[in-house]
TORMAR-870799 format. One record per residue: residue number from 1; residue in one letter; x, y, z negated of N, C-alpha, C in turn. Coordinates in Angstrom, 3 decimals. Layout:
<NUM; "A"; <X; Y; Z>; <X; Y; Z>; <X; Y; Z>>
...
This chain:
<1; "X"; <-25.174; 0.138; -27.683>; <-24.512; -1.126; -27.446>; <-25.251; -1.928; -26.377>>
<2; "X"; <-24.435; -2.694; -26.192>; <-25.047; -3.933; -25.031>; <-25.187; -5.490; -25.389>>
<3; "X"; <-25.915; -6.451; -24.706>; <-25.766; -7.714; -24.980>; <-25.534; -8.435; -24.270>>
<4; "X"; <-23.939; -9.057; -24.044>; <-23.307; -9.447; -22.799>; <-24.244; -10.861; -22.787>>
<5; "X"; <-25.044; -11.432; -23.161>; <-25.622; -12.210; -22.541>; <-26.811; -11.551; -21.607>>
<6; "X"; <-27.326; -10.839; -21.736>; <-28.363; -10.429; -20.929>; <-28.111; -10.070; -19.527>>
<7; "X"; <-29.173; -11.014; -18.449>; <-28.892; -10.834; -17.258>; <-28.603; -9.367; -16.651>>
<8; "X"; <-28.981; -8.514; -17.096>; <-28.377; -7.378; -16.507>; <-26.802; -7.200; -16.582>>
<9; "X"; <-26.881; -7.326; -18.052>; <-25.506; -7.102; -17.985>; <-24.621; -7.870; -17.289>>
<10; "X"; <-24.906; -9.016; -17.184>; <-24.192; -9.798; -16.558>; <-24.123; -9.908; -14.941>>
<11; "X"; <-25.163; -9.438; -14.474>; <-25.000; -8.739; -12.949>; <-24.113; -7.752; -12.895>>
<12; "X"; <-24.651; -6.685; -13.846>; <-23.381; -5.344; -13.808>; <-22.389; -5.733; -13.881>>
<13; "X"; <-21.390; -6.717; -14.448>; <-20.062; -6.925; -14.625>; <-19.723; -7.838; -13.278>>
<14; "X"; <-20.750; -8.771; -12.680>; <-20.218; -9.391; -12.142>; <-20.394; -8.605; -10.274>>
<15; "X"; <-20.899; -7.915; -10.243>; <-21.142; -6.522; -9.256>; <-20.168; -6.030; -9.135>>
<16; "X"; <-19.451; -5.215; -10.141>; <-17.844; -4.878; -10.718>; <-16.786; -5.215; -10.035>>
<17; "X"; <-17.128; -6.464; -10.518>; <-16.085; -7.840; -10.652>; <-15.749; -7.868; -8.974>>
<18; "X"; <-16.542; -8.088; -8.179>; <-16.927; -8.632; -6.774>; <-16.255; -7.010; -6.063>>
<19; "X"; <-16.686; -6.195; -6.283>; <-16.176; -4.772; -5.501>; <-15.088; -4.776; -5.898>>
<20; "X"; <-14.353; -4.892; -7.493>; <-12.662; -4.466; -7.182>; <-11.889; -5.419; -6.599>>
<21; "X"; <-12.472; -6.916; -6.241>; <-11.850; -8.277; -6.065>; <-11.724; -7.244; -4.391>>
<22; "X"; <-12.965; -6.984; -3.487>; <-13.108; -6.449; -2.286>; <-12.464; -5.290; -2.013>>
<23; "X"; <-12.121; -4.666; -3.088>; <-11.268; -3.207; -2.978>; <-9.411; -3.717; -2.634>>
<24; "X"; <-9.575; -4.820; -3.451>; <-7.672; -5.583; -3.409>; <-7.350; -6.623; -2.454>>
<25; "X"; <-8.639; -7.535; -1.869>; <-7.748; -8.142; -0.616>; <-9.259; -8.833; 0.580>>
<26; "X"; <-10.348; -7.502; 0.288>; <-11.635; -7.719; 1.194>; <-12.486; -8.339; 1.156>>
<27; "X"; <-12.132; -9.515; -0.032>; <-13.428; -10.532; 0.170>; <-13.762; -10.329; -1.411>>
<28; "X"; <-15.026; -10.572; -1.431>; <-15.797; -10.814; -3.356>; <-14.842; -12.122; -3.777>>
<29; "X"; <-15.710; -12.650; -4.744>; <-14.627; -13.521; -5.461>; <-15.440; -15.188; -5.000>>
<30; "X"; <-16.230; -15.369; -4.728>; <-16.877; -16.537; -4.174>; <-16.421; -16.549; -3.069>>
<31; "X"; <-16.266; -15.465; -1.833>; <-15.747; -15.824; -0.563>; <-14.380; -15.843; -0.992>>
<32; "X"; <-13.358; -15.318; -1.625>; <-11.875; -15.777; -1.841>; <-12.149; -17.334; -2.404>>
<33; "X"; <-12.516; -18.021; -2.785>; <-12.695; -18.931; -3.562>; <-12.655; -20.238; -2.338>>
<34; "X"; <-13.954; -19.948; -1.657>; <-14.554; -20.557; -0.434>; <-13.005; -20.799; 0.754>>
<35; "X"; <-12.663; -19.815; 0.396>; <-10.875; -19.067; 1.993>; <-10.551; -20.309; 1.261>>
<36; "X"; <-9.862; -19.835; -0.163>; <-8.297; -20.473; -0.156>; <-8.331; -21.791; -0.995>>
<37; "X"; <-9.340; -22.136; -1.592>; <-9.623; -23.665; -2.086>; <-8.800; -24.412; -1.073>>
<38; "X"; <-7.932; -25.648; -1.312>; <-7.560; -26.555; -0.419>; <-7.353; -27.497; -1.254>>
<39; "X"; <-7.848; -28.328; -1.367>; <-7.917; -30.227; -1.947>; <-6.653; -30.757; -1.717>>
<40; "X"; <-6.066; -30.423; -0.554>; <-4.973; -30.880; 0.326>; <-3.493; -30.042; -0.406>>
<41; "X"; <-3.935; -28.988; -1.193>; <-2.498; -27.995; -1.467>; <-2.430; -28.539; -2.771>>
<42; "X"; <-0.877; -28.216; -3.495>; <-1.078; -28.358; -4.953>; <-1.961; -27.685; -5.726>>
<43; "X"; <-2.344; -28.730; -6.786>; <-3.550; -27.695; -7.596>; <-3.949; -26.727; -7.068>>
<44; "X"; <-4.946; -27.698; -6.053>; <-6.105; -27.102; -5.081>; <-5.991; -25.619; -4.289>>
<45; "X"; <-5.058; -24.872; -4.237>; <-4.315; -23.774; -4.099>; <-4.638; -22.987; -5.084>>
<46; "X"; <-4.213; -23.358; -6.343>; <-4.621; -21.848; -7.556>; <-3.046; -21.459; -7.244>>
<47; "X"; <-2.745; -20.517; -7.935>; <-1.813; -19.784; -7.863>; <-1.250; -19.520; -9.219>>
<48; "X"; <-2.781; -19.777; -9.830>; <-2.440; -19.639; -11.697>; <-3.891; -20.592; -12.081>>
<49; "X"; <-4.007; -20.884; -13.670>; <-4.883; -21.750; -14.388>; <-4.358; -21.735; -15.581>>
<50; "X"; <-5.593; -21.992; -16.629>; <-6.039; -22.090; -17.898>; <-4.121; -22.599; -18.463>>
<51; "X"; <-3.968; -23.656; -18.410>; <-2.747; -24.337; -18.611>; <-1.543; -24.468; -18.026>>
<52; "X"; <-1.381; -23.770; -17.351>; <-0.389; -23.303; -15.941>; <0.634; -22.992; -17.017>>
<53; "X"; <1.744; -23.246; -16.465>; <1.918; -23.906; -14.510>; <2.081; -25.499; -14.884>>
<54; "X"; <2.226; -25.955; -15.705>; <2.485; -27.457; -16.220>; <1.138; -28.256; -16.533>>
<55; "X"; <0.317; -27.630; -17.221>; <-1.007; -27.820; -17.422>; <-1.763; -28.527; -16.260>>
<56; "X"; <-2.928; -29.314; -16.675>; <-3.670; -29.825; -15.979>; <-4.833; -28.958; -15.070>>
<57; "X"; <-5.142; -28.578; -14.161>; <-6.287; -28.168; -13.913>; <-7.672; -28.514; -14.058>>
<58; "X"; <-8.108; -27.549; -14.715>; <-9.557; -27.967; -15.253>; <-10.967; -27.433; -13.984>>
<59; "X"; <-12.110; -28.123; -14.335>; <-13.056; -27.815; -13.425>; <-13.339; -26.446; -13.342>>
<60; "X"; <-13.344; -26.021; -14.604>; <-13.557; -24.415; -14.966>; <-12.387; -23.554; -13.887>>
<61; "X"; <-11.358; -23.736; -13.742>; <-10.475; -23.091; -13.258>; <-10.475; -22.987; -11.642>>
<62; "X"; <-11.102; -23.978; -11.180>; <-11.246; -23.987; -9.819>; <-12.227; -22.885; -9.228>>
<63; "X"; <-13.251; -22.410; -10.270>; <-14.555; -21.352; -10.013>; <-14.280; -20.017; -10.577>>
<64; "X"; <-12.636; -19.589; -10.584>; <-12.347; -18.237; -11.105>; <-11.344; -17.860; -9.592>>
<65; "X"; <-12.430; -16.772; -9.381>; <-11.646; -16.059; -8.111>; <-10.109; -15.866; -8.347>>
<66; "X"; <-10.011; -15.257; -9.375>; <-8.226; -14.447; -9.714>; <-7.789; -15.725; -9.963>>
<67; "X"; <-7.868; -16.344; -10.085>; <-6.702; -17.962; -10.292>; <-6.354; -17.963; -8.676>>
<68; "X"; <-7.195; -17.719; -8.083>; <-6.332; -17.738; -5.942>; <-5.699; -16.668; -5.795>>
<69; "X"; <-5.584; -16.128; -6.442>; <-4.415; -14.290; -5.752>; <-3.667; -14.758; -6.169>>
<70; "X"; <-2.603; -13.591; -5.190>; <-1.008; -13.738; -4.595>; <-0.578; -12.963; -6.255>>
<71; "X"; <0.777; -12.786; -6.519>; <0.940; -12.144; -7.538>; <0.665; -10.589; -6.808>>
<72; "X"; <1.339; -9.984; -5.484>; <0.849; -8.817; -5.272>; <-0.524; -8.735; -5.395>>
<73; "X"; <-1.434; -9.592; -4.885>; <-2.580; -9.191; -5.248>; <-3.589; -8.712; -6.552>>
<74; "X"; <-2.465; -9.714; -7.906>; <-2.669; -9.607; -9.231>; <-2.392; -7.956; -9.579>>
<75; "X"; <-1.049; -8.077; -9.133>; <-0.859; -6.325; -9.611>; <-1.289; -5.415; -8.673>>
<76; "X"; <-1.690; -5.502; -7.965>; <-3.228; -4.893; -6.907>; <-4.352; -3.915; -7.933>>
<77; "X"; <-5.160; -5.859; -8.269>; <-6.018; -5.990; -8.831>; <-5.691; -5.398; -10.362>>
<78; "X"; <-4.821; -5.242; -10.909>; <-4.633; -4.579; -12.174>; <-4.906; -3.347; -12.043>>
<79; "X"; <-3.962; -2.875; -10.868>; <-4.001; -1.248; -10.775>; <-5.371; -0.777; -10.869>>
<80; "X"; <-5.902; -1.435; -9.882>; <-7.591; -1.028; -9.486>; <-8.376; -0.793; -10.791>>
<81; "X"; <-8.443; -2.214; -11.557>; <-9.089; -1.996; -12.912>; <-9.050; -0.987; -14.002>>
<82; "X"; <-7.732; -0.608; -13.745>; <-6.933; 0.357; -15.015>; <-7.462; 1.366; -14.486>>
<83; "X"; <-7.673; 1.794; -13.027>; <-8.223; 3.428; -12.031>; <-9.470; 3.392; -12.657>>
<84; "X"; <-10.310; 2.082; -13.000>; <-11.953; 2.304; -12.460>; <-12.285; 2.568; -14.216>>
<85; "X"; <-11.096; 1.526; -15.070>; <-11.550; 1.663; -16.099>; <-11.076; 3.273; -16.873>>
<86; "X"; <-10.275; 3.918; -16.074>; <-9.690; 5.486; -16.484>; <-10.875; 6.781; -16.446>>
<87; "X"; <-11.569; 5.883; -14.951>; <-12.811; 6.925; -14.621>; <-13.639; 7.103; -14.997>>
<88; "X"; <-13.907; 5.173; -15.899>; <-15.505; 5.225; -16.580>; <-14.938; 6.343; -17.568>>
<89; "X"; <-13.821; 5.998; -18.083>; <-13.921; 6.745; -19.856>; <-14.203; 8.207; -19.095>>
């Protein structure tokens, strides 16, 4: 077993995290974040959030890469996960 608090682990996932975000539309999930943030767009340009689509946006929601993808990019990013998670098993 593992202990998802422990910094390793939590590099490993977020290492993961950052390569399949870069495998589905090139950038990790801090530089997508950095692109498509706009103050100026509705709800800051998420695309999705915690309480969506009526819901308020929360601070938390502004610092999750996948709240900025396109829906193609969502089902992108699914495919990818379901490949990587087919290979670990």
């Amino acid at each position: 077993d593992y202990d998802p608090q422990a910094p390793t682990t939590r590099t490993f996932f977020a290492t993961v995290q950052n390569k399949l975000h870069y495998a589905v539309h090139g950038h990790t999930a801090a530089e997508l974040i950095v692109e498509r943030a706009d103050a100026s767009k509705p709800h800051m340009g998420l695309t999705s959030w915690k309480n969506s689509p009526d819901g308020k946006v929360l601070a938390g929601d502004v610092t999750v890469g996948k709240n900025y993808l396109t829906k193609s990019e969502l089902d992108d990013l699914g495919r990818v996960v379901e490949a990587y998670l087919n290979l670990a098993e």
